[in-house]
DSSP file (Angstrom, degrees, kcal/mol; ACC not computed):
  #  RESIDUE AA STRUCTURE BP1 BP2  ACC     N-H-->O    O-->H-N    N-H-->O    O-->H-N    TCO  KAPPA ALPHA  PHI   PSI    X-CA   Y-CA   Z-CA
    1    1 A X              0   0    0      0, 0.0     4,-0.4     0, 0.0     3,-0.3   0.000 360.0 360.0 360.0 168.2   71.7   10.1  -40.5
    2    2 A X        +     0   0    0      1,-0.2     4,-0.1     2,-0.1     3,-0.1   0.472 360.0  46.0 -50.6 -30.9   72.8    9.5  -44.0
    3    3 A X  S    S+     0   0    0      2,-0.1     4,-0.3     1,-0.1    -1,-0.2   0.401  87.0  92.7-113.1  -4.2   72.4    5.4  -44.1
    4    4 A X  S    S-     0   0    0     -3,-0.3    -2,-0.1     1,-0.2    -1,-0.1   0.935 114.5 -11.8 -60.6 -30.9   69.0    5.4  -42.5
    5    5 A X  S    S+     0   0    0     -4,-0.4     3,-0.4    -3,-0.1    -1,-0.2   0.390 102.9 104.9-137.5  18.7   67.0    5.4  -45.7
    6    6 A X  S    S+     0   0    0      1,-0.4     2,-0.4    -4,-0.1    23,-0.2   0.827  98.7  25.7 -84.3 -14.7   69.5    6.2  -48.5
    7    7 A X  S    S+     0   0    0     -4,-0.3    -1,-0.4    18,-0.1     2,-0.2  -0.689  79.2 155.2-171.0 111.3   69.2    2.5  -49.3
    8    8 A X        -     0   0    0     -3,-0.4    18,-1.0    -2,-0.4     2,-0.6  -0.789  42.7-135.2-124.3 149.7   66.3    0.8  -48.5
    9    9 A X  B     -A   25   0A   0     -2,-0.2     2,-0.5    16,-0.2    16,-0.2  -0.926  29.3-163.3 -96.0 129.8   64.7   -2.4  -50.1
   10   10 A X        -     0   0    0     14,-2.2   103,-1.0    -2,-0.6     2,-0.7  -0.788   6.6-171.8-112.0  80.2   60.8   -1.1  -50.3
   11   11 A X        -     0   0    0     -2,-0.5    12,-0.2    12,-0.2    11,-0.2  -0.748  25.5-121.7 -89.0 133.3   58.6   -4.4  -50.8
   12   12 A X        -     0   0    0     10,-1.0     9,-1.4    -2,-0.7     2,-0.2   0.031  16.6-147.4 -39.9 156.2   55.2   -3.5  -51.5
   13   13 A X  B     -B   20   0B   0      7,-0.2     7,-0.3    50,-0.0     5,-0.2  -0.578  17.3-125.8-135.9  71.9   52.6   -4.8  -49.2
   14   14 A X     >  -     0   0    0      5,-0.6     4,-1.9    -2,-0.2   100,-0.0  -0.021  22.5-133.0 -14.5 122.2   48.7   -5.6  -50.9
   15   15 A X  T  4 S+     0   0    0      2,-0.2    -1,-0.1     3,-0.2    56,-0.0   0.670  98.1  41.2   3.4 -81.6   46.1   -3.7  -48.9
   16   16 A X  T  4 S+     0   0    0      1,-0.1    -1,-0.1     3,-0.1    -2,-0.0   0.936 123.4  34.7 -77.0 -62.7   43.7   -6.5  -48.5
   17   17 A X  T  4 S-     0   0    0      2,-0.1    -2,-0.2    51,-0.0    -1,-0.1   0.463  81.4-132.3 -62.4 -55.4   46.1   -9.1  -47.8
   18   18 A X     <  +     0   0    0     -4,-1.9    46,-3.6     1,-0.3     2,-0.3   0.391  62.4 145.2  85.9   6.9   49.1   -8.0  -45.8
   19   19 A X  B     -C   63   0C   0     44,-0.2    -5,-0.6    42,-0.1    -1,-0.3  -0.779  48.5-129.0 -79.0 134.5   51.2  -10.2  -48.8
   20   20 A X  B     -B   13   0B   0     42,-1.0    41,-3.3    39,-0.4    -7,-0.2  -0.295  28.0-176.6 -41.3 128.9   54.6   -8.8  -50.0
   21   21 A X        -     0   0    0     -9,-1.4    41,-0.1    39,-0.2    92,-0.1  -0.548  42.2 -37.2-132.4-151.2   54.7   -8.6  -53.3
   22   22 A X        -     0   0    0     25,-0.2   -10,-1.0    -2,-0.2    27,-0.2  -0.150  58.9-138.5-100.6 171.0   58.0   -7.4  -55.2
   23   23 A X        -     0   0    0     26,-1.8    25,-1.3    25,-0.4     2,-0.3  -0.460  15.0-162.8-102.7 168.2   60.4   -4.9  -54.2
   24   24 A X        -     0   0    0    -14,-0.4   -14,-2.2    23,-0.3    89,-0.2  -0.958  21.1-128.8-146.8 159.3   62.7   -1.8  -55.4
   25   25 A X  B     -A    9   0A   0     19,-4.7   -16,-0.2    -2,-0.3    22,-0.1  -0.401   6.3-137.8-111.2 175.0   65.6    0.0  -53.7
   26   26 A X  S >  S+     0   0    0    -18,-1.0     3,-0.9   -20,-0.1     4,-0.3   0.008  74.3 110.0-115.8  19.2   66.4    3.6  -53.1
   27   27 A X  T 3   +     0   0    0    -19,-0.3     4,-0.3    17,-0.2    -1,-0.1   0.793  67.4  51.3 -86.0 -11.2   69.3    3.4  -54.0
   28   28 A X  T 3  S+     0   0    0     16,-0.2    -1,-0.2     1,-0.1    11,-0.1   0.515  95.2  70.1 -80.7   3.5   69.1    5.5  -57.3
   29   29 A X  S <  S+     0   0    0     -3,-0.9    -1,-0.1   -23,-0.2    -2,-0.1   0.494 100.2  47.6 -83.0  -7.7   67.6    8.3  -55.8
   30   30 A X  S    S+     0   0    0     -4,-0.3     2,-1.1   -24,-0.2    -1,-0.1   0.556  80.3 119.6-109.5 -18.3   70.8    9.1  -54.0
   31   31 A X    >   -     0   0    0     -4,-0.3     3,-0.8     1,-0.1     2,-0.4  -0.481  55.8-134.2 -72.6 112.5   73.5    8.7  -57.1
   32   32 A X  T 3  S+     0   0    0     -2,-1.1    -1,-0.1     1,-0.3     3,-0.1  -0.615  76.9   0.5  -3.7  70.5   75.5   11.9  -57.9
   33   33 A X  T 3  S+     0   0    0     -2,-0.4    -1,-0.3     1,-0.1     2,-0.2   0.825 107.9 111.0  91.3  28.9   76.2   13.4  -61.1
   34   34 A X  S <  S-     0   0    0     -3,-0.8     5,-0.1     1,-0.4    -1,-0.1  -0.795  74.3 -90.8-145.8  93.7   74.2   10.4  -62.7
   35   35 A X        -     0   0    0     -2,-0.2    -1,-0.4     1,-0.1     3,-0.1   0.286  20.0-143.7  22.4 160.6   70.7   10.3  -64.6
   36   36 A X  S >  S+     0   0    0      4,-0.0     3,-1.3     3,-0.0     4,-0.3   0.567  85.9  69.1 -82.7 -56.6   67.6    9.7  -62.6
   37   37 A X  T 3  S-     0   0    0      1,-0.2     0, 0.0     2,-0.1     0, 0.0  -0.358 122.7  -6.1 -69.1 136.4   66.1    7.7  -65.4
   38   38 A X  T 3  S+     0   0    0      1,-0.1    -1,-0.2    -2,-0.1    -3,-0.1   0.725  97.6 129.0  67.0  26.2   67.6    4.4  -66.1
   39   39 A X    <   +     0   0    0     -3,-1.3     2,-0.3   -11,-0.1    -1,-0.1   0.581  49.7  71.0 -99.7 -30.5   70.1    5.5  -63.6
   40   40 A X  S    S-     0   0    0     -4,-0.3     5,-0.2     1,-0.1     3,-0.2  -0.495  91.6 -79.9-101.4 165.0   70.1    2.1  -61.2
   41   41 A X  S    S-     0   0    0     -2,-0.3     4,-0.3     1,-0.1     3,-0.2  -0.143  73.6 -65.1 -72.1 155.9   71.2   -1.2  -61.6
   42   42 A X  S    S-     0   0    0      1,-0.2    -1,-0.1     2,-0.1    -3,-0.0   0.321 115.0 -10.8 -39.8 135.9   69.1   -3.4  -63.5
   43   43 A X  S    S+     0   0    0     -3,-0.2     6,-0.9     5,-0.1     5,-0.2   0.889  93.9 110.9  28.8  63.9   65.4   -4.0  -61.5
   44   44 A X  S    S+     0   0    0     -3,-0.2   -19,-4.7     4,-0.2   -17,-0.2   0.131  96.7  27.3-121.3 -12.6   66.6   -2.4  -58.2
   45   45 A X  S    S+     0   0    0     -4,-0.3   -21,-0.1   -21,-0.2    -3,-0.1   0.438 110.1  69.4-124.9  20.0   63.8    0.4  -59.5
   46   46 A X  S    S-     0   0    0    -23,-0.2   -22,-0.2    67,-0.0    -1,-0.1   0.007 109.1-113.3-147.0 -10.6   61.7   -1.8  -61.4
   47   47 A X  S    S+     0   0    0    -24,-0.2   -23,-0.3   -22,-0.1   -25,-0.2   0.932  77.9 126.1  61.3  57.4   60.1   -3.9  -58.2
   48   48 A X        +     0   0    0    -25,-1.3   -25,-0.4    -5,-0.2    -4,-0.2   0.845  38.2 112.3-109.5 -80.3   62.0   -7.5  -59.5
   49   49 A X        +     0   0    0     -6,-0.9   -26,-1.8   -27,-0.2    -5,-0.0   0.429  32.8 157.0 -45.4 104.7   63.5   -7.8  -56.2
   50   50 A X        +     0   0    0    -28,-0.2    10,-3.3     9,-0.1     9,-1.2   0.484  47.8  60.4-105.5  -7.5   62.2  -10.7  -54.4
   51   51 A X  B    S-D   58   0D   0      7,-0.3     2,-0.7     8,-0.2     7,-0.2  -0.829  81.6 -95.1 -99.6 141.4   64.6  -11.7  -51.9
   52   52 A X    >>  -     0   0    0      5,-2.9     4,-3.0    -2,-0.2     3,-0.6  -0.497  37.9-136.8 -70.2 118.6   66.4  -10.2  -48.6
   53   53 A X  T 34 S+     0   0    0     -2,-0.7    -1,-0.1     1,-0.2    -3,-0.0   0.556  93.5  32.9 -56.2  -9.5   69.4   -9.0  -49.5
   54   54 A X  T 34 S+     0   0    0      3,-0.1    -1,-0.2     0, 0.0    -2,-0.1   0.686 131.7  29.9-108.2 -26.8   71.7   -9.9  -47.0
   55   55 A X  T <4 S-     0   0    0     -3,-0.6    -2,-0.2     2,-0.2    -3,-0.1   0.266  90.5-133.8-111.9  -0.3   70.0  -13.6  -46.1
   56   56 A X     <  +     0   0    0     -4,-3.0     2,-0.2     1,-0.2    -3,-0.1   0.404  50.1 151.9  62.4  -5.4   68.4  -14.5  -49.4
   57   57 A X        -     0   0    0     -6,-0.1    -5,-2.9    -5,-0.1    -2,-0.2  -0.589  48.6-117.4 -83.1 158.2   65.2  -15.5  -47.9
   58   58 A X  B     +D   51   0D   0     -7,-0.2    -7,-0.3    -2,-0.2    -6,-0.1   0.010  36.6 171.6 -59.6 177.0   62.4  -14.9  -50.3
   59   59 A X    >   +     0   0    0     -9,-1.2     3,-2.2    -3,-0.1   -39,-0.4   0.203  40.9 109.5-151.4 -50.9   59.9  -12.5  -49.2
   60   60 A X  T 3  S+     0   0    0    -10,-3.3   -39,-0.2     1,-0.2     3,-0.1  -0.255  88.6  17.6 -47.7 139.9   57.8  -12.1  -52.0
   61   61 A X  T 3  S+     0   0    0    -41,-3.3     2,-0.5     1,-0.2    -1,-0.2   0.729  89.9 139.8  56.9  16.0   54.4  -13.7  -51.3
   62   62 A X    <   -     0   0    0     -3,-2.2   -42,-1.0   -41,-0.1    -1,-0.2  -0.926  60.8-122.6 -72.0  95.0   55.2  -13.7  -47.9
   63   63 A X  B     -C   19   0C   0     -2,-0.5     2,-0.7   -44,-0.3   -44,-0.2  -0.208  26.3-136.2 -32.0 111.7   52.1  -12.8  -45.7
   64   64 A X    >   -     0   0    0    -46,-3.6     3,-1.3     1,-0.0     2,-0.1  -0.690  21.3-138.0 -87.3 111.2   53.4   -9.6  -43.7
   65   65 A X  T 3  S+     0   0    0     -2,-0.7   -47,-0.1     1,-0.3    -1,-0.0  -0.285  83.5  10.1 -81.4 134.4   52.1  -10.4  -39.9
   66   66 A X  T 3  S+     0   0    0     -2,-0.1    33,-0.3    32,-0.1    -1,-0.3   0.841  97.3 107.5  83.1  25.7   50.7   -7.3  -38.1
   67   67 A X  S <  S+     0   0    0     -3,-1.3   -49,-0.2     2,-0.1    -2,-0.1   0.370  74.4  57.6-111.0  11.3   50.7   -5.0  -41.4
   68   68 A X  S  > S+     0   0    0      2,-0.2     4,-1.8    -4,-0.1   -50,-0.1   0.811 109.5  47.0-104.0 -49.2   46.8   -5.2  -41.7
   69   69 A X  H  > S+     0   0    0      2,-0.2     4,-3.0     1,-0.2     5,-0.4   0.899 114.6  51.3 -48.2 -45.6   46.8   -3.4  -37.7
   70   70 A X  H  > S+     0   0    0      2,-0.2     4,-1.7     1,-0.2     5,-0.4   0.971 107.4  47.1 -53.7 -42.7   49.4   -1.1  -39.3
   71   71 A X  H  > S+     0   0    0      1,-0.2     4,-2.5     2,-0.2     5,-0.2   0.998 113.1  48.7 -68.4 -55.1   47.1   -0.3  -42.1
   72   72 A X  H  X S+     0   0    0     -4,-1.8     4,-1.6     2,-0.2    -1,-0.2   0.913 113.0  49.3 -40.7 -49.4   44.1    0.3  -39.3
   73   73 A X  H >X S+     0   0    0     -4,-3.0     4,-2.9     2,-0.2     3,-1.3   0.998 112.1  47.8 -64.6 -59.1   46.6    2.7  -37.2
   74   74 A X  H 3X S+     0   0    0     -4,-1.7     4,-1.4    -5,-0.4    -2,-0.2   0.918 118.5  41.8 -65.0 -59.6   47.6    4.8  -40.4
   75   75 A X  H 3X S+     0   0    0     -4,-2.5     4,-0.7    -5,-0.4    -1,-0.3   0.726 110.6  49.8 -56.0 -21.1   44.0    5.1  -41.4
   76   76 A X  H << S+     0   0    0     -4,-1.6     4,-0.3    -3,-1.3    -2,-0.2   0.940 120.5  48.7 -75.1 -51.4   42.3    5.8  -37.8
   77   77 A X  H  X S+     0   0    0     -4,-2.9     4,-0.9     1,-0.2     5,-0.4   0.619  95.1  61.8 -46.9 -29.0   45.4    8.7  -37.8
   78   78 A X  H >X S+     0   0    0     -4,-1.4     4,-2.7     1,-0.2     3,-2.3   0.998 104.1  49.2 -83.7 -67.2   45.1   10.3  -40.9
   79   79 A X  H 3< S+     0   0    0     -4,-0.7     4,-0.3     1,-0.2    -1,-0.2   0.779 121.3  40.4 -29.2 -15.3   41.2   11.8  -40.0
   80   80 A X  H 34 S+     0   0    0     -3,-0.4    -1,-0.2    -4,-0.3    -2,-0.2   0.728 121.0  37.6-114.1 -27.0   42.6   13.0  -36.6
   81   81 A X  H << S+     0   0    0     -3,-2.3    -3,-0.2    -4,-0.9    -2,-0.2   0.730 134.3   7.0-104.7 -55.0   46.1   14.4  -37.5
   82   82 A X    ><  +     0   0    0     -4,-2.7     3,-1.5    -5,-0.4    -2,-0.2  -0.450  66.8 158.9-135.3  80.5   45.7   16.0  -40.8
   83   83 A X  T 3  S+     0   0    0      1,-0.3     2,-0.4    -4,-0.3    -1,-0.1   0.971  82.9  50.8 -85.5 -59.9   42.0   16.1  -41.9
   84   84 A X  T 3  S+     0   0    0     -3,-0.1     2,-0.4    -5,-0.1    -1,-0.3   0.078  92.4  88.6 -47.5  10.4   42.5   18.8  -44.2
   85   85 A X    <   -     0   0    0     -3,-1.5    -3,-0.1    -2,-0.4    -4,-0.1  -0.989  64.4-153.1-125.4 127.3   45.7   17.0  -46.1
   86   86 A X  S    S+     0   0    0     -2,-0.4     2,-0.3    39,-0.1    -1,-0.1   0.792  70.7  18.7 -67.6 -30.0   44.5   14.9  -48.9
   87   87 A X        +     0   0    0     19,-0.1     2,-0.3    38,-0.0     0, 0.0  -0.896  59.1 166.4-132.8 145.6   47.4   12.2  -49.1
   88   88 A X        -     0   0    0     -2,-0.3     2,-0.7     2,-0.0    18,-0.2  -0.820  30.9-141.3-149.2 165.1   50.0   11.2  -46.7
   89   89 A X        -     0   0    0     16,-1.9    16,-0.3    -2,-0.3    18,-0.1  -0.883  27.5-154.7-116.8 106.7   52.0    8.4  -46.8
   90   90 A X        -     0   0    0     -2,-0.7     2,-0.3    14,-0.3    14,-0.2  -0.067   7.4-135.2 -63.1 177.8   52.3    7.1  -42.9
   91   91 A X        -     0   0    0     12,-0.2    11,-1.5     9,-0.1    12,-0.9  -0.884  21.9-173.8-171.9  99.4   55.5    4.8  -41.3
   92   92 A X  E     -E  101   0E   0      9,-0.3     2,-0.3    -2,-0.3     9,-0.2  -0.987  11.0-158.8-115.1 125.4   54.3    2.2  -39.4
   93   93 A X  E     -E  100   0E   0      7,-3.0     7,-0.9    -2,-0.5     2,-0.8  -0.546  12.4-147.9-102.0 148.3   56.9    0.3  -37.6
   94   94 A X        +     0   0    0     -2,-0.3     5,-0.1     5,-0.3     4,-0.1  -0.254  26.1 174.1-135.7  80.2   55.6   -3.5  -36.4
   95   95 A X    >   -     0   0    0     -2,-0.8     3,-1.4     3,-0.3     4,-0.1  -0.084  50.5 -95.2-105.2-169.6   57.0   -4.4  -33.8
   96   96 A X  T 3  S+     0   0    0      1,-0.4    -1,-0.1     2,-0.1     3,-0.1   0.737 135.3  41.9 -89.8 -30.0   56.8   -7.5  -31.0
   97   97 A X  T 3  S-     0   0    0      1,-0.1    -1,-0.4     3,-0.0    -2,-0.1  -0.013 129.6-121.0-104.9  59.0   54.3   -5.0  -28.8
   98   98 A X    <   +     0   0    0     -3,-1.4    -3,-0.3    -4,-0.1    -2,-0.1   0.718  61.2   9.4 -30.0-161.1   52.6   -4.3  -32.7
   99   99 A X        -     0   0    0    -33,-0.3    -5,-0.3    -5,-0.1     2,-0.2   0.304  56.2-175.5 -22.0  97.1   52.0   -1.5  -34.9
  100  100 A X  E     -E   93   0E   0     -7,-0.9    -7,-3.0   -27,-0.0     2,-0.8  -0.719  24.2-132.5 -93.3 144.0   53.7    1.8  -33.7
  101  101 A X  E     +E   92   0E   0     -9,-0.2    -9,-0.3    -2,-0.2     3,-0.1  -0.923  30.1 175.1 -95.6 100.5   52.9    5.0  -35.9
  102  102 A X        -     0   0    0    -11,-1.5     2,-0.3    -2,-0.8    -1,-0.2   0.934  50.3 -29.2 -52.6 -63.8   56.2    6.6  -36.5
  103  103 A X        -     0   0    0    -12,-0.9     2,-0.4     2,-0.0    -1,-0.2  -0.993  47.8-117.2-162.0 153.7   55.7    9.6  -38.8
  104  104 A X        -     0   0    0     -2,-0.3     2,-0.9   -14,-0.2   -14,-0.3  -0.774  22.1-141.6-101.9 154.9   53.5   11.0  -41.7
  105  105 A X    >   +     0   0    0     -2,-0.4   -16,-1.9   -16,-0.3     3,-1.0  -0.919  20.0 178.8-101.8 102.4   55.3   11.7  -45.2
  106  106 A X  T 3  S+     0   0    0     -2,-0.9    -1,-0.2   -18,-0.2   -19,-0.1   0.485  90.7  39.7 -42.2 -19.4   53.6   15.2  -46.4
  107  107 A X  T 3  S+     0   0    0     -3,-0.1    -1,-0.2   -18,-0.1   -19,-0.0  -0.267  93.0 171.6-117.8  37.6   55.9   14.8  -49.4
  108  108 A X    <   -     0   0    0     -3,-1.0     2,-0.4     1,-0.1   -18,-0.0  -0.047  33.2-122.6 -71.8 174.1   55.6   11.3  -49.7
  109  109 A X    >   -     0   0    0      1,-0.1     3,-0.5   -20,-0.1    -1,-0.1  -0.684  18.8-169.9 -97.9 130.4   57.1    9.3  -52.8
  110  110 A X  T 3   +     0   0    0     -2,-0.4    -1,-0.1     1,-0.2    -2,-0.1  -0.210  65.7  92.8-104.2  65.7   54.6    7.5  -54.6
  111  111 A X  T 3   +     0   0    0      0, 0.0    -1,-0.2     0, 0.0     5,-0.1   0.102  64.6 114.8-118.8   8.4   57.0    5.6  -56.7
  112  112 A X  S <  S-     0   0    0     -3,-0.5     4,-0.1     1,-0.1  -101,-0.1  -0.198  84.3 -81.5 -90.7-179.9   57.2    2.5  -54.2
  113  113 A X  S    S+     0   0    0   -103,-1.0     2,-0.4   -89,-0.2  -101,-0.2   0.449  89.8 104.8-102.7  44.1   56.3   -0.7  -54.6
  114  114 A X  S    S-     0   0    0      1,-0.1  -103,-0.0  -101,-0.1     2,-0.0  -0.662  93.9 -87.8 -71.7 129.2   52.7   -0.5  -53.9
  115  115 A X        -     0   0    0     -2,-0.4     2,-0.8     1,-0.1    -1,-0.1  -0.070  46.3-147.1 -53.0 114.6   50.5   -0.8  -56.7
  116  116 A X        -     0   0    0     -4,-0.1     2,-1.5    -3,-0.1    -1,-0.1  -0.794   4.6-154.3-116.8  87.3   50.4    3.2  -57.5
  117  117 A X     >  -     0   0    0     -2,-0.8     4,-0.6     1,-0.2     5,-0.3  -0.359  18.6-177.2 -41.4  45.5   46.3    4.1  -59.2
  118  118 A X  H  > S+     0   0    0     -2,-1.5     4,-2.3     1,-0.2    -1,-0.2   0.920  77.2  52.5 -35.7 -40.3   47.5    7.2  -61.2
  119  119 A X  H  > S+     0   0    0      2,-0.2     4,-2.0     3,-0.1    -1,-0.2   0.982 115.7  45.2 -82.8 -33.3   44.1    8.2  -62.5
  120  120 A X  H >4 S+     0   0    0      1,-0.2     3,-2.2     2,-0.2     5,-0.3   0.771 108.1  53.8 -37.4 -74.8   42.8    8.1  -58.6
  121  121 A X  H 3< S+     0   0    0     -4,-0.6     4,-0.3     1,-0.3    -1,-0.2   0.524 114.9  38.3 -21.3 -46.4   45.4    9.7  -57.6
  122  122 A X  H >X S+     0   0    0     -4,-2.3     3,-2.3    -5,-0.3     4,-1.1   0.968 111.5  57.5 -42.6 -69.5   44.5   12.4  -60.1
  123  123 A X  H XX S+     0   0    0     -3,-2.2     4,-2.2    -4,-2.0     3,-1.0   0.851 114.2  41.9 -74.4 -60.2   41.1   12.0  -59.5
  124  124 A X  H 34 S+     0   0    0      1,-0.3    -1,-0.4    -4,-0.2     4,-0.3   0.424 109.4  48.9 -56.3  -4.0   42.0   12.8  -55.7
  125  125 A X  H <> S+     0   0    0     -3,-2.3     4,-1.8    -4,-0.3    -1,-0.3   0.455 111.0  58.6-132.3 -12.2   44.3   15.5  -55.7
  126  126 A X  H <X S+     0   0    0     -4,-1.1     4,-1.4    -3,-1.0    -2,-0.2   0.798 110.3  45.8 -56.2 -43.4   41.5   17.4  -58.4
  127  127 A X  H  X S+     0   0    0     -4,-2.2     4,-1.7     2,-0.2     5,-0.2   0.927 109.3  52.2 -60.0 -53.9   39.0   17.1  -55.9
  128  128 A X  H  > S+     0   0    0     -4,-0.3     4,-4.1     1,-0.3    -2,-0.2   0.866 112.6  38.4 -85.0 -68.0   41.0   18.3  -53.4
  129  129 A X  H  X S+     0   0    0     -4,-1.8     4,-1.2     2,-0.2    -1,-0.3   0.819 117.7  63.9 -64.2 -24.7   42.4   21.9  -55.2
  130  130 A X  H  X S+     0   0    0     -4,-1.4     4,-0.8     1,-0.2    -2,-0.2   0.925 101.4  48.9 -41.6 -47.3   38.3   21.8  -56.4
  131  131 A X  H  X>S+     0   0    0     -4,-1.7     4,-3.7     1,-0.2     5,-0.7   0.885 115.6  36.0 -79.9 -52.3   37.6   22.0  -53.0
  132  132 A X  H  <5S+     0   0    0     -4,-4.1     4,-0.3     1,-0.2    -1,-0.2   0.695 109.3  61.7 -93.3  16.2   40.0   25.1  -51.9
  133  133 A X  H  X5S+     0   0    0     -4,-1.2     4,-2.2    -5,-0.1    -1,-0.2   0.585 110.1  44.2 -88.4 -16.7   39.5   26.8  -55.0
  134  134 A X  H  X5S+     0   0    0     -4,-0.8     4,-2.4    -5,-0.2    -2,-0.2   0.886 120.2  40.1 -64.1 -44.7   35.6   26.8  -53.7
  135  135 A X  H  X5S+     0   0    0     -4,-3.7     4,-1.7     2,-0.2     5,-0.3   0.919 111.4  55.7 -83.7 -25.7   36.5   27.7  -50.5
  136  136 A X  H  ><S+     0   0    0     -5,-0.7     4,-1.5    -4,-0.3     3,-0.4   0.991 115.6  43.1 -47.3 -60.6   39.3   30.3  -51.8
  137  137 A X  H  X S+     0   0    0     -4,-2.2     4,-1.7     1,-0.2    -1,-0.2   0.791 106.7  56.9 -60.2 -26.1   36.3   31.9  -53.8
  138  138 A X  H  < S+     0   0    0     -4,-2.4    -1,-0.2     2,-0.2    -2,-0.2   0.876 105.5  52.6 -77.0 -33.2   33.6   31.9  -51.0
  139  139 A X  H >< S+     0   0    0     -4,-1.7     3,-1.8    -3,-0.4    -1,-0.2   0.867 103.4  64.6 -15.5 -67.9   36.0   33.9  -48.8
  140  140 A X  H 3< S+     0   0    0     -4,-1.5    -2,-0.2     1,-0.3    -1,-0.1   0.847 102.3  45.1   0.0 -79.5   36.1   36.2  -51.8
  141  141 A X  T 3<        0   0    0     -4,-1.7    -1,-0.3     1,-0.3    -2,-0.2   0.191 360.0 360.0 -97.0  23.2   32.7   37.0  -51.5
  142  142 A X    <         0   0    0     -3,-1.8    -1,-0.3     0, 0.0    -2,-0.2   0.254 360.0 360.0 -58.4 360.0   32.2   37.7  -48.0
């Protein structure tokens, strides 16, 4: 439905750690007849948000429990599920019997707020077209 993600709080989650660090909304991706850029209200895309929005408790620098077993599921999946897809961005839900894998993004958004490597990321997604423009040409010449 329409209110499932159209506005989401997205706090980043450190890797190593499982700590929340700060968050950003989705709720400028969704606005009508209005810029993208510089389109939401002030640090709701910017990761300033540091508190739950409806209870106020902080969050930031919170230790997230059972997101380091999420992080384990999404990587044991990825090899097994899409070997051949360079990126996907998993949904892992973390729940009371823990980490369930919900879904893989094939178009995920890397805008969130996890710490986002641009020159990897380059660096991976070069390799990647490197690699089927080898195998595109070796086809070629059979």
């Amino acid at each position: 439905g329409k209110k499932t993600d159209h506005f989401s709080v997205l706090f980043g989650v450190d890797l190593l750690t499982g700590v929340l660090t700060g968050a950003a909304t989705t709720e400028h991706w969704y606005h009508v007849k209005r810029p993208f850029f510089g389109s939401s209200p002030p640090g709701r895309d910017r990761h300033e948000i540091e508190a739950h929005p409806d209870t106020g408790a902080l969050l930031k620098g919170r230790r997230l429990e059972g997101s380091l077993e999420g992080i384990k599921i999404a990587l044991s999946a990825h090899p097994k599920l899409c070997p051949g897809v360079p990126l996907v961005g998993w949904d892992v839900a973390l729940t009371d019997d823990g980490p369930l894998l919900l879904e893989g993004n094939f178009s995920m958004n890397l805008f969130r707020p996890q710490s986002f490597d641009a020159a990897e990321y380059t660096k991976i997604i070069e390799a990647h077209v490197s690699l089927l423009d080898l195998q595109r040409r070796s086809k070629k010449l059979t």
